[in-house]
C-alpha positions in Angstrom: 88.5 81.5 89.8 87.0 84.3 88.4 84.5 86.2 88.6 82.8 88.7 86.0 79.7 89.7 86.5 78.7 90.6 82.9 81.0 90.4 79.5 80.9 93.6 78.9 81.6 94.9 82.3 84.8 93.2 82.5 88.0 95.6 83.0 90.0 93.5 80.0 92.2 94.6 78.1 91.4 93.9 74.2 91.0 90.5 72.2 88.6 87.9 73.5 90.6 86.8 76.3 89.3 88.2 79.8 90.8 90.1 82.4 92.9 88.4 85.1 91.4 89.0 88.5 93.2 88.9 91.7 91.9 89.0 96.0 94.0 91.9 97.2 92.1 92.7 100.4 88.8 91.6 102.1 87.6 93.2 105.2 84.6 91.2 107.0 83.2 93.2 109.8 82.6 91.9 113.1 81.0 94.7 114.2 79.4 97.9 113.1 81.8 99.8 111.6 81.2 103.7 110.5 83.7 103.2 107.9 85.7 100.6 106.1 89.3 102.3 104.2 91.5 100.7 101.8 95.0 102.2 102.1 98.2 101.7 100.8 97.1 101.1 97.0 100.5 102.5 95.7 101.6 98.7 96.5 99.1 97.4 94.0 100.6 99.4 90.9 101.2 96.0 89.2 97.7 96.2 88.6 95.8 98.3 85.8 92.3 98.5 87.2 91.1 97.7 91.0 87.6 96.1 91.7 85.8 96.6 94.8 82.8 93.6 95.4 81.1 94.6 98.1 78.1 92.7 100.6 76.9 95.6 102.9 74.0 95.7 105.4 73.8 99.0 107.8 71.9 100.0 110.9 70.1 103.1 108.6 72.2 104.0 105.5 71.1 103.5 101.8 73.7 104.7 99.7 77.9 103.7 99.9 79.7 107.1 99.2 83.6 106.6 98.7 86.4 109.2 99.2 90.0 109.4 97.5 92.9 110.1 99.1 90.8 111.9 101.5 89.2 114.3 99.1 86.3 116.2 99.8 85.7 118.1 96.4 86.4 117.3 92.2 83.6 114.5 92.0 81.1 114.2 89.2 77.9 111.7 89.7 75.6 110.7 87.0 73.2 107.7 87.6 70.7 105.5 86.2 68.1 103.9 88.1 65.3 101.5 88.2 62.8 99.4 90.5 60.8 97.2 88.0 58.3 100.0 87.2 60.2 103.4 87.1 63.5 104.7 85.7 65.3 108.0 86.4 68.5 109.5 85.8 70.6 112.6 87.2 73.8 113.9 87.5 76.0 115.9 89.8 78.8 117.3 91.4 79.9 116.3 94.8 81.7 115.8 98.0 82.3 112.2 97.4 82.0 109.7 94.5 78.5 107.6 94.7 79.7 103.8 94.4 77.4 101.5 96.1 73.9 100.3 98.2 74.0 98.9 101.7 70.2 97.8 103.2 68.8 97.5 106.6 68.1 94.0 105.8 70.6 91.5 107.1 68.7 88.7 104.7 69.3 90.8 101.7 72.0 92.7 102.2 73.0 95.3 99.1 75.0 94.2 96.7 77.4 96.4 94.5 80.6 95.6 92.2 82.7 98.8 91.9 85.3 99.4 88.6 88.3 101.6 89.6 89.4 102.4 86.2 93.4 103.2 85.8 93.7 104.3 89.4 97.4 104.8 89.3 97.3 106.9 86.3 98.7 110.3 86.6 98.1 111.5 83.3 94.3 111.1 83.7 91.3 111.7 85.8 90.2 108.3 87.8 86.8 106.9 86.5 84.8 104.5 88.7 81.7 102.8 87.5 79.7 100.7 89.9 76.8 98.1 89.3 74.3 98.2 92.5 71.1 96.7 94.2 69.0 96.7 97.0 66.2 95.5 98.1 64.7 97.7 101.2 62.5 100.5 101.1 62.5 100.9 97.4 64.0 98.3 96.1 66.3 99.1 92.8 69.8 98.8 90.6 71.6 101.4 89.8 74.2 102.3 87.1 76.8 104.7 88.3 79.6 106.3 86.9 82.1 108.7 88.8 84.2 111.1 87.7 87.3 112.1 90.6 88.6 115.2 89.0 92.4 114.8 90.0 95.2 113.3 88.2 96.9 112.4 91.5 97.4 108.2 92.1 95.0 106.7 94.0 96.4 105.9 97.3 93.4 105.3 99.2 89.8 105.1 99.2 87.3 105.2 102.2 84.1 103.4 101.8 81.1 104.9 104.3 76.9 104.6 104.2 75.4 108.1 103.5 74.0 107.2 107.6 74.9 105.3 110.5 77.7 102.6 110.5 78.0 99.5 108.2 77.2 96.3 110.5 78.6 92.9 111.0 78.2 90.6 108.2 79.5 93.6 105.8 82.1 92.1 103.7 84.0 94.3 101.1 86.6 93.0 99.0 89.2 94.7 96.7 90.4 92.7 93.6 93.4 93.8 91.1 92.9 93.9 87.4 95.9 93.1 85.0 
């Protein structure tokens, strides 16, 4: 079965038909966890596009930052936000991509879909675009869209809250895209 969460945010390719969607991975934490990697993505190069969904809750982080391949530098942020009553925007450069929201609250935990665009590409930068929500201490959704500066494949991709640990219940999925 699958599962878009809006038309137009679908990975497909053209026409009207939509994109085929397939579980690669799901890790479902146990217990708290101050990091959850995806590695070995070189063995999904069947794929075109990779989709992280993503059902975090944390003991004090906000924010879901992402490395890939371990890199610490060549990221680009730009976001769009809104609680009901405000919007804002920015942009940035960065230590890490910006690709999700964890809460505090393990009744409403955040929610985010992340699109990996191309990630085995070598002839381009990676793009990945994420759709978010939370509800704790200021609830909002965010649009986001990263920019990884490197033409290298994606390999791997560590998932971490900008504090503390992910904590059980956390369950983070990674989809392939034909």
């Amino acid at each position: 079965m699958s599962l878009i969460p809006l038309g137009f945010w679908a990975a497909s390719g053209g026409g009207g038909g939509g994109a085929a969607f397939d579980l690669l991975e799901t890790v479902s934490l146990t217990s708290s966890a101050s990091s959850v990697t995806f590695s070995g993505l070189g063995a999904y190069s069947d794929y075109k596009h990779l989709q992280l969904r993503m059902i975090t809750m944390s003991d004090s982080g906000q924010i879901i930052y992402a490395k890939v391949n371990g890199s610490t530098s060549g990221y680009y942020v730009h976001y769009l936000t809104g609680n009901g009553s405000n919007v804002s925007s920015s942009s940035f450069s960065s230590t890490y991509a910006w690709v999700g929201h964890t809460d505090t609250l393990t009744n409403a935990p955040g929610a985010s879909i992340v699109d990996i665009l191309d990630f085995s590409s070598t002839s381009k930068n990676t793009t990945i675009r994420s759709l978010t929500g939370k509800k704790a201490s200021g609830s909002n959704i965010n649009l986001n869209s990263n920019l990884w500066s490197s033409t290298a494949a994606m390999t791997s991709i560590e998932l971490y809250p900008n504090a503390g640990n992910f904590i059980a219940g956390s369950r983070l999925s990674l989809y392939g895209v034909k």
